[in-house]
RODREN-418545 format. One record per residue (C-alpha): residue number from 1; x, y, z. Coordinates in Angstrom, 2 decimals, padded with zeros to 5 digits. Each point is the difference from the previous one (the first is absolute). Layout:
<rs>
NUM; X; Y; Z
...
</rs>
This chain:
<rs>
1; 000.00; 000.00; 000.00
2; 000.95; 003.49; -001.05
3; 000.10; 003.30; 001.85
4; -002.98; 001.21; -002.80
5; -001.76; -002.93; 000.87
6; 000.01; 000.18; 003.40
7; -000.59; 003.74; 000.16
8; -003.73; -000.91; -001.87
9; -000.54; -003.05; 003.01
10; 000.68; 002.66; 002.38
11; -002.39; 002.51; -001.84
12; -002.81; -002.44; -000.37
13; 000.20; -000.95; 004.10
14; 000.17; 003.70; 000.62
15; -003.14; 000.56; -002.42
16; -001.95; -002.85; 001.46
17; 000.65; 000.90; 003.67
18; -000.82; 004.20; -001.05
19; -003.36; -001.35; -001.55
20; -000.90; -002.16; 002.79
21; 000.54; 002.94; 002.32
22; -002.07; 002.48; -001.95
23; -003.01; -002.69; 000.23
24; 000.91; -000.77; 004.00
25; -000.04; 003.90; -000.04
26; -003.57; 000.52; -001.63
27; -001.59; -002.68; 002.61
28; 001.59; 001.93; 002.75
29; -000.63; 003.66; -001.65
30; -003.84; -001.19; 000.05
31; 000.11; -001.45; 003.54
32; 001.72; 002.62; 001.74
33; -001.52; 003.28; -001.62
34; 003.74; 000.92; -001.10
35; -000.83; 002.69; -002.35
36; 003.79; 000.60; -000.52
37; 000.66; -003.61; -000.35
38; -002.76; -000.33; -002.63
39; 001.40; 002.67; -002.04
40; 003.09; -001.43; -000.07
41; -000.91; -002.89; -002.36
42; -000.77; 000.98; -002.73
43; 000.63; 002.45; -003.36
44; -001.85; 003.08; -000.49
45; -001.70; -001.37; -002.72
46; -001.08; -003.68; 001.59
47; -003.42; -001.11; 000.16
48; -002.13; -002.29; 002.26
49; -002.90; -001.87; -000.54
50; -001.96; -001.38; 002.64
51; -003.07; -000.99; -001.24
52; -002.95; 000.72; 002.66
53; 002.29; 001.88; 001.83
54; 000.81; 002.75; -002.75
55; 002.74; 000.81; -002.69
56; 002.93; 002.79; -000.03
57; 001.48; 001.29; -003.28
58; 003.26; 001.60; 001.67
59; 001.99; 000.05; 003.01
60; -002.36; 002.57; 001.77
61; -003.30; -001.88; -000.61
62; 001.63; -002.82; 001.44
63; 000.63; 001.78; 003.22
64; -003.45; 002.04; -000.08
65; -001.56; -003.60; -000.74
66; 001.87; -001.58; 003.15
67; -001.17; 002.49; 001.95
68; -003.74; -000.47; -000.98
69; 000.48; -003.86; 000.78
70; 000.99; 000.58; 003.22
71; -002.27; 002.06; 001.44
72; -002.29; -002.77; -001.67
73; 001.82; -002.75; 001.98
74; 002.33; 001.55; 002.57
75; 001.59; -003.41; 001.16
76; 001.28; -002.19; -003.17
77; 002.25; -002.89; -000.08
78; 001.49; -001.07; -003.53
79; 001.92; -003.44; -000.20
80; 002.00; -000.60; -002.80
81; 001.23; -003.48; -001.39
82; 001.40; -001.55; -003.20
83; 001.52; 002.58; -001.63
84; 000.89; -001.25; -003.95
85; 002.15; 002.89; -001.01
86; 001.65; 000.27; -003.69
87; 002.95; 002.28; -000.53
88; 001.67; 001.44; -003.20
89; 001.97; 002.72; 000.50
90; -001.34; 003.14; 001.48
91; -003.73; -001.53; -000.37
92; -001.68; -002.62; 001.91
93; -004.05; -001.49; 000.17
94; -000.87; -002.12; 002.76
95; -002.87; -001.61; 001.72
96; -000.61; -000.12; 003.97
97; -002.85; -001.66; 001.46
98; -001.82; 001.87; 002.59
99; -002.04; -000.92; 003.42
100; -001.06; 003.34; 001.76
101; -002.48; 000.46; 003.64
102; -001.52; 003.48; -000.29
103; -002.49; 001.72; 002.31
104; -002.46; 001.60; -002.33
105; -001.95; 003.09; 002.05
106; -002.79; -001.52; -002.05
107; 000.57; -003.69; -000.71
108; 001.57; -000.96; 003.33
109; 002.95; -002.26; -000.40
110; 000.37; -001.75; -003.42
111; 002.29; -001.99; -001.04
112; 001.58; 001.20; -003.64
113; 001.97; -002.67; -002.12
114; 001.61; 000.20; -003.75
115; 002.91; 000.46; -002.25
116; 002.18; 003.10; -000.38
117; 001.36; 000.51; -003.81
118; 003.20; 002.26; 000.34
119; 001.74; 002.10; -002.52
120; 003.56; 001.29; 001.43
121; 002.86; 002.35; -001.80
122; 003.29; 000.73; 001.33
123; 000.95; 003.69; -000.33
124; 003.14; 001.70; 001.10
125; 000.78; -003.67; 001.56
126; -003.55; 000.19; 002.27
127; -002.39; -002.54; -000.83
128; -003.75; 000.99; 000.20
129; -003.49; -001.10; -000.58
130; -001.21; 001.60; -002.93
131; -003.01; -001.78; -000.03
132; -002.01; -002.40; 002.41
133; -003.19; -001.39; -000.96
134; -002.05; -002.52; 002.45
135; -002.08; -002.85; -001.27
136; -002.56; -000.68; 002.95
137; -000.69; -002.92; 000.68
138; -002.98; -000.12; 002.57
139; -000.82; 003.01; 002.72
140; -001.73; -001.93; 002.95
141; -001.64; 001.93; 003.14
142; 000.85; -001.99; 003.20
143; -002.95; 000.26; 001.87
144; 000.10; 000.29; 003.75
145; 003.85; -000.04; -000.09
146; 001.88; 001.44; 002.12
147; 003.52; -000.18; 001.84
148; 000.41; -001.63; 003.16
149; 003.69; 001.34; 001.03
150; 002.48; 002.96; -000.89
151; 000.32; 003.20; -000.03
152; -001.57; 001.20; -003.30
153; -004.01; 000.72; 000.57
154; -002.28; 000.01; -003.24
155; -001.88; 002.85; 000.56
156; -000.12; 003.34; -002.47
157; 003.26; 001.76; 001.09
158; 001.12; 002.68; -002.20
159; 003.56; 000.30; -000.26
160; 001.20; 003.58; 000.26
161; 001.63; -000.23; -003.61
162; -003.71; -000.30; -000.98
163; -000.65; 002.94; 001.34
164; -001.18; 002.79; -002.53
165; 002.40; 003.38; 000.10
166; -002.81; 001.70; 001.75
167; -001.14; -002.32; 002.79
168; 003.73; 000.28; 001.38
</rs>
């Protein structure tokens, strides 16, 4: 093995891992209300599509749609598993399956399964999504559930990044 080829093993690890973080990062973004984290992930011109939930054409509608979703559901939790990620170059498509617990104001709990269908472009060596489209699987209200231990309680709580500029 060559120092060339070598250099592209190390690129592809380093492409993989960046990928897998930006996907770990979006879960967490969501679950946390990290505004800044959320931002962080993607390019100015990215798009999301979450259908039932509401679609973003650019990097702003992304955030103003996150923000609308959780004052919707203030307590989400988004698992993420399988992720079947193709690289070439500075581009890369991938799938990630999905199992989420959110606490719709309305709904109640439901539990939210499907398949994420990722688009992601290196630029200036940072990988990030450009697009990320979710095929849902089944939505599924969980009647009369409710946790029996920790600290997080499922009632409407409105983070104070929710907060409009004028009720601060």
């Amino acid at each position: 093995m060559n120092i060339d080829e070598l250099s592209a093993r190390l690129d592809a690890l380093e492409s993989r891992a960046a990928i897998e973080s930006l996907i770990s990062a979006y879960a967490n973004a969501f679950d946390r209300i990290d505004v800044s984290l959320l931002s962080a992930i993607w390019h100015e011109e990215s798009t999301l599509d979450l259908p039932g939930f509401g679609q973003a054409g650019n990097c702003d509608e992304i955030l103003l749609m996150a923000q609308n979703s959780w004052r919707q559901m203030p307590h989400m939790h988004h698992w993420m598993a399988n992720p079947l990620i193709d690289i070439k170059g500075d581009s890369a498509v991938g799938t990630v399956a999905a199992n989420c617990l959110f606490h719709d104001i309305e709904k109640g709990p439901v539990q939210v399964s499907g398949l994420y269908h990722d688009r992601f472009e290196r630029r200036d060596g940072k990988w990030a999504f450009l697009s990320r489209r979710f095929e849902l699987h089944f939505l599924t209200p969980l009647k009369d559930w409710e946790p029996l231990a920790g600290e997080e309680k499922f009632a409407p709580v409105e983070h104070q990044s929710l907060r409009k500029p004028s009720e601060s």
